[in-house]
C-alpha positions in Angstrom: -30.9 196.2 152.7 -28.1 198.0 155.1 -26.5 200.9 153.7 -23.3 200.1 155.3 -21.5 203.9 154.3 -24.7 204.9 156.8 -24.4 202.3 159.3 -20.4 203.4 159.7 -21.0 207.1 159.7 -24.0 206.0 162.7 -21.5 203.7 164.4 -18.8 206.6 164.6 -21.4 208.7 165.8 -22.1 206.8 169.1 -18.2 206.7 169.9 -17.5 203.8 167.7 -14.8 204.7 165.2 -11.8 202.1 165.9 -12.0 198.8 164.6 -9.7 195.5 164.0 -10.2 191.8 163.6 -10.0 189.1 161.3 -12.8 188.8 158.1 -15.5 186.6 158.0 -18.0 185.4 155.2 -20.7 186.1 157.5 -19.7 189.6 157.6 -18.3 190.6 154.5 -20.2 193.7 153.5 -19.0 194.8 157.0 -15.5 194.0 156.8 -15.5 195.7 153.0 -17.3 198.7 154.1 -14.7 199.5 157.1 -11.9 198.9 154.6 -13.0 201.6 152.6 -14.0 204.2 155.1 -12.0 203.7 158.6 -8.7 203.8 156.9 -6.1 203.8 159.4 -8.9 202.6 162.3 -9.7 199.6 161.0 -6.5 197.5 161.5 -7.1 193.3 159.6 -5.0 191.4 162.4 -2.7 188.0 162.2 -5.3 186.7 164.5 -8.7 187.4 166.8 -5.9 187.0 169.9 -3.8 189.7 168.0 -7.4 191.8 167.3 -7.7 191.4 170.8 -4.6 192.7 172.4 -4.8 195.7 169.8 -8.6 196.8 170.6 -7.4 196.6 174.7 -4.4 198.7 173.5 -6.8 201.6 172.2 -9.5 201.5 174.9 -6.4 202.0 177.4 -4.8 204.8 175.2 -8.2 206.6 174.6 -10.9 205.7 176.6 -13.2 204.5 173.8 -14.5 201.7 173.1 -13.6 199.3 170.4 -14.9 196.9 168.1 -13.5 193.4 167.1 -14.9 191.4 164.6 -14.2 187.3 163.7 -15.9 184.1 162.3 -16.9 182.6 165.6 -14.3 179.9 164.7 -11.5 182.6 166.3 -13.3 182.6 169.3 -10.5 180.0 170.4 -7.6 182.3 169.5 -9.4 185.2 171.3 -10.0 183.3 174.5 -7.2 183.4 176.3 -6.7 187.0 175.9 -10.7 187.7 176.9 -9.9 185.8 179.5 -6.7 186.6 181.2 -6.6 190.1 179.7 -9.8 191.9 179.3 -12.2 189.7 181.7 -13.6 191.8 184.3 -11.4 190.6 187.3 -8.1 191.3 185.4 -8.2 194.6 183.5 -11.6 194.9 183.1 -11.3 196.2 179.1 -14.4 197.1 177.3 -15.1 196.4 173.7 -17.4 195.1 171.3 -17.1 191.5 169.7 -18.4 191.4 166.4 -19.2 187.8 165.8 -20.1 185.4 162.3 -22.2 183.0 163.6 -21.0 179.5 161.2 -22.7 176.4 162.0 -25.6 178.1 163.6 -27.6 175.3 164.7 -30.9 176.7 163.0 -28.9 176.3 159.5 -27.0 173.8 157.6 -23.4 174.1 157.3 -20.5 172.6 157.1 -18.9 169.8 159.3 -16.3 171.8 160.7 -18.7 175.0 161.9 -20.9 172.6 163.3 -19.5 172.3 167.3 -18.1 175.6 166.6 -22.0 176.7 166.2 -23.6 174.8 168.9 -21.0 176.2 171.3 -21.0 180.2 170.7 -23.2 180.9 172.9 -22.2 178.3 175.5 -19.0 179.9 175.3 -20.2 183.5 175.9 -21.8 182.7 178.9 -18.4 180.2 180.0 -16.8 183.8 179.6 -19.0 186.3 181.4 -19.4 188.4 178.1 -23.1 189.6 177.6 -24.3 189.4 174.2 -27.7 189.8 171.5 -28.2 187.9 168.3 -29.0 189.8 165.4 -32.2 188.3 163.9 -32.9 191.4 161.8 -30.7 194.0 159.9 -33.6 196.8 160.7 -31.9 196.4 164.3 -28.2 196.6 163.8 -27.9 200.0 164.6 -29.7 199.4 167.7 -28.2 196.4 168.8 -24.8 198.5 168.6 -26.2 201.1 170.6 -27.0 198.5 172.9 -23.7 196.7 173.1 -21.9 200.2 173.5 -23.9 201.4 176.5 -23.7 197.8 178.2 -20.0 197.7 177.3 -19.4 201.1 179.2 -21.6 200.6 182.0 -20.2 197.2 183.0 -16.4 197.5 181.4 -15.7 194.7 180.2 -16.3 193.0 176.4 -20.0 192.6 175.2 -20.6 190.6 171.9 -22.9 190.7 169.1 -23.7 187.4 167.4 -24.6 187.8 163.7 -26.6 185.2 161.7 -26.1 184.3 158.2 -27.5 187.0 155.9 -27.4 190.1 158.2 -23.9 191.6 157.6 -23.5 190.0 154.0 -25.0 189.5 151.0 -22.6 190.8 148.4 -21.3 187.8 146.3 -18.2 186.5 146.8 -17.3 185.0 144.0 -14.9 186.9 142.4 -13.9 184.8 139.3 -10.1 185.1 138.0 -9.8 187.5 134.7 -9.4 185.9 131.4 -6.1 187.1 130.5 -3.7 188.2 133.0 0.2 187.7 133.3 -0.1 186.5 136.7 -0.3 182.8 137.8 -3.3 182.1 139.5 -3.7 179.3 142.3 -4.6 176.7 139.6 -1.4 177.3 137.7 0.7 177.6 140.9 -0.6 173.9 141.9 -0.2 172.8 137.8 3.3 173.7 138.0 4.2 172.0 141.3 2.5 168.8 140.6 4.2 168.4 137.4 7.4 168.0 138.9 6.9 166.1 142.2 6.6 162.2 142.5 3.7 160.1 142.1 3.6 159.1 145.7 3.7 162.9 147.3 1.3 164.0 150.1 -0.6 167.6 149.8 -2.0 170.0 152.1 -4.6 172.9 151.4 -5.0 175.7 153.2 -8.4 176.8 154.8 -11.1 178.5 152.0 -10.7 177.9 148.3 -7.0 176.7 148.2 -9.0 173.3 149.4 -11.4 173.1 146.7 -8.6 173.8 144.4 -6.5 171.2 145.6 -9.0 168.6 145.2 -9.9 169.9 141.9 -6.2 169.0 141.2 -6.8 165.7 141.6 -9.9 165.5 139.7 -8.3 167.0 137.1 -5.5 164.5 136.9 -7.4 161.5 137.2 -5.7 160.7 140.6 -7.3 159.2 143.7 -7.5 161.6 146.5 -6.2 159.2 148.9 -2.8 161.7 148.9 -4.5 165.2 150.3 -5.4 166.9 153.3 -7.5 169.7 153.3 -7.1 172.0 156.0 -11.0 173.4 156.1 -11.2 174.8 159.8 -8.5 175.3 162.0 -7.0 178.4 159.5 -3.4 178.9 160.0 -2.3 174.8 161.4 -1.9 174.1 157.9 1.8 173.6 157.7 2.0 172.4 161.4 -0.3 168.8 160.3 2.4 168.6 157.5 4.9 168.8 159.8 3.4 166.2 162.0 3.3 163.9 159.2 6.5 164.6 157.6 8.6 163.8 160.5 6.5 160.5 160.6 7.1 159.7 156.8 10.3 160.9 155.8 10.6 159.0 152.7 7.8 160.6 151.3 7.6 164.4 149.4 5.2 166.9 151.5 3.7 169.5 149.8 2.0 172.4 152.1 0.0 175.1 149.8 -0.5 178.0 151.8 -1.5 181.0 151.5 -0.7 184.2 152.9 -3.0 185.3 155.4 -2.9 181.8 156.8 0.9 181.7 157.4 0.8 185.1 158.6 -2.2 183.6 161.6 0.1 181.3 163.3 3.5 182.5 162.2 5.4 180.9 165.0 5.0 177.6 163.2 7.7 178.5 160.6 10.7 178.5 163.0 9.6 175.4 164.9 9.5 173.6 161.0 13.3 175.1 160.6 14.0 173.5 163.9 12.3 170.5 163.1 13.9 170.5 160.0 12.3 167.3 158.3 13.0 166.4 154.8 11.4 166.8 151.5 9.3 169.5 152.6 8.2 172.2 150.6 6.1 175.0 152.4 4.8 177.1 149.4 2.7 180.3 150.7 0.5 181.2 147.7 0.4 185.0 148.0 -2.2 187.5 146.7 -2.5 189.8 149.7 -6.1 189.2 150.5 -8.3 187.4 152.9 -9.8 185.8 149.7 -12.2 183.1 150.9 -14.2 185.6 153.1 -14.4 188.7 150.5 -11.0 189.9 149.5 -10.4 192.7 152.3 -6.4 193.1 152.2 -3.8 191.3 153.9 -0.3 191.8 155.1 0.8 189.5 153.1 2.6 192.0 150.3 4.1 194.1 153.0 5.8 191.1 155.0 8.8 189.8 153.7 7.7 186.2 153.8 11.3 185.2 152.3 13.0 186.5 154.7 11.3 185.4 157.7 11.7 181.7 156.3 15.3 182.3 155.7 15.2 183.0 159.5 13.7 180.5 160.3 15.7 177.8 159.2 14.4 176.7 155.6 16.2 177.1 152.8 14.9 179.2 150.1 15.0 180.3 146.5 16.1 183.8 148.0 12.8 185.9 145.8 9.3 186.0 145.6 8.2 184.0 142.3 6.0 185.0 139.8 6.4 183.1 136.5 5.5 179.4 136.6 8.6 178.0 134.4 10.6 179.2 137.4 8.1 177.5 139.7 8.8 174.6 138.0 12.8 174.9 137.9 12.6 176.1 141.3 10.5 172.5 142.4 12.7 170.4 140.5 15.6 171.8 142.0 15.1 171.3 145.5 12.2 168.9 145.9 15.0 166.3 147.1 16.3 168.8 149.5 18.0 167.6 153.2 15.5 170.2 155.1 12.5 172.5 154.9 11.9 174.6 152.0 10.4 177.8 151.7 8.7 179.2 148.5 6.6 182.2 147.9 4.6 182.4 144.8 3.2 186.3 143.8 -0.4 185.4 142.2 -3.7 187.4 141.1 -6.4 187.4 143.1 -9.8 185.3 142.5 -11.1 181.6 141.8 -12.8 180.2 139.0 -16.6 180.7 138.2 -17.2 177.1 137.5 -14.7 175.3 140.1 -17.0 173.0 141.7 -18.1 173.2 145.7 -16.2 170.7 148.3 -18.3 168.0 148.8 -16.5 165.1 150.5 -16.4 162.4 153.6 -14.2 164.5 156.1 -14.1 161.3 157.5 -13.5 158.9 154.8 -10.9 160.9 153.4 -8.9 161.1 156.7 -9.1 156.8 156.7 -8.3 156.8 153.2 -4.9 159.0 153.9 -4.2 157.3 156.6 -4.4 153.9 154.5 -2.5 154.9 151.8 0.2 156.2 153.9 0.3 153.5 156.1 0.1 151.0 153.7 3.3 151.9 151.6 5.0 152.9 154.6 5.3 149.4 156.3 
């Protein structure tokens, strides 16, 4: 078993003390472990392009090299800035990609890490960027020391591919507390169901907000023929919604999001004010933590998410909420609205020990939306 406290104070050792990226399942002892002991030099980003752009920003003001880690789902955010920033015939920027190896093809996962998984590697090699695999965590250390030294010698980024089970083992879990005066995802969703229409369309976030979502409807003796779940592509949540709202405008939209998604692809919030379709309602379900991959912190309780929707053209209860009565006011009243609306909701961290695992037909479940909709919108 890694002693990660170790494996840090060795990483530093070697030159490698600066670190950003987005969290990952696949390396959640990792991520937690540079939370607690990098401080300021370990920096969570929106995105892996934003992780990017920040570790090129410290190798040119230092010298040293820097690490970035990601689910190997943010290769595709990271690309074009490995490739038109840091690949060796523009700038030429060293660093170290950390990588969470979903859908690995020697493993069973889900639908939506399975191209992801089968292409890694391809892509690596598509992008000139060396890499190992870690097999073993007896050879991390090793394997860093490798990826430093080829990093340096041939300046430009090196990655390090990490199977399931090498970077994480802690459980994730992290069931809600009994009691607490703070709504939780379950009783944000509770409140906003009870006051929309029978016929309204939902969206779930990427990571638990999906599970909970369909729970929703389990729970309620509904068929699920009136959901999308958002389970890859993090942060595209509300911009699917807003595909389909401007195609049904009759209907009510409901996106949950949460905050760490919304604060991935932020630019989608002024193109839904522009857009400005009706009887949406974009609520961000804020805890401030990347809560599906371990619960390292987010920016999501130091950015004004309010404000920026304000900005952006929705219109908006003007506060964060935190008590689900005014949820439920704050639905009722402008469920109807002639626009976009914005709502933030403050809850508690966690998920329920017995909430059951997501176990549907991806595909079945898109033709079964896609009826529905279809169907009462001819």
């Amino acid at each position: 078993m890694i002693n990660y406290q170790a494996l840090i104070t060795d990483l530093k050792a070697i030159g490698l003390s600066f670190f950003t990226g987005v969290p990952d399942s696949l390396l959640n002892d990792f991520c937690l472990a540079l939370e607690v002991s990098c401080g300021k030099n370990n920096i969570i980003a929106a995105n892996e392009g934003n992780a990017i752009g920040i570790a090129a920003g410290h190798y040119l003001a230092t010298g040293h090299i820097p690490v970035v880690y990601m689910q190997n789902s943010g290769i595709g955010n990271a690309m074009n800035p490995l490739i038109s920033l840091t690949h060796r015939n523009v700038y030429s920027i060293p660093m170290i990609l950390v990588i969470g190896w979903r859908g690995d093809p020697e493993i069973n996962d889900h639908a939506q890490h399975k191209k992801q998984g089968e292409l890694t590697t391809v892509l690596m090699n598509d992008m000139d960027i060396p890499y190992r695999i870690l097999y073993n965590e007896n050879t991390v250390l090793d394997n860093f020391k490798w990826a430093a030294a080829e990093a340096t010698h041939l300046e430009t980024p090196v990655a390090l591919i990490v199977k399931k089970g090498i970077l994480s083992k802690a459980k994730k879990e992290n069931p809600y507390p009994d009691e607490g005066e703070m709504m939780n995802r379950e009783d944000a969703m509770d409140a906003v169901f009870d006051q929309m229409p029978d016929d309204t369309v939902y969206y779930a976030t990427t990571g638990r907000a999906t599970r909970e979502l369909h729970e929703m409807f389990v729970k309620r003796d509904l068929q699920p023929n009136r959901e999308f779940l958002n389970v890859g592509s993090m942060g595209h949540n509300s911009s699917v919604a807003l595909g389909m709202a401007m195609a049904l405008p009759e209907r009510h939209h409901v996106v949950f999001d949460g905050d760490a998604a919304t604060l991935m692809h932020l630019g989608a919030m002024p193109i839904i004010g522009k857009a400005h379709p009706k009887r949406f309602m974009h609520i961000v379900l804020n805890n401030g933590v990347h809560e599906s991959v371990g619960g390292q912190i987010s920016a999501g309780f130091n950015a004004n998410l309010t404000e920026i929707a304000k900005g952006s053209g929705y219109i908006t209860c003007n506060r964060c909420i935190e008590d689900p009565q005014e949820l439920k006011a704050t639905v009722a009243a402008l469920k109807d609205a002639d626009g976009p609306v914005f709502i933030e909701v403050k809850i508690r961290k966690g998920i329920r020990s017995r909430i059951p695992g997501l176990k549907i037909d991806l595909m079945q479940a898109r033709k079964d939306l896609m009826n529905i909709v279809r169907n009462s919108n001819d």
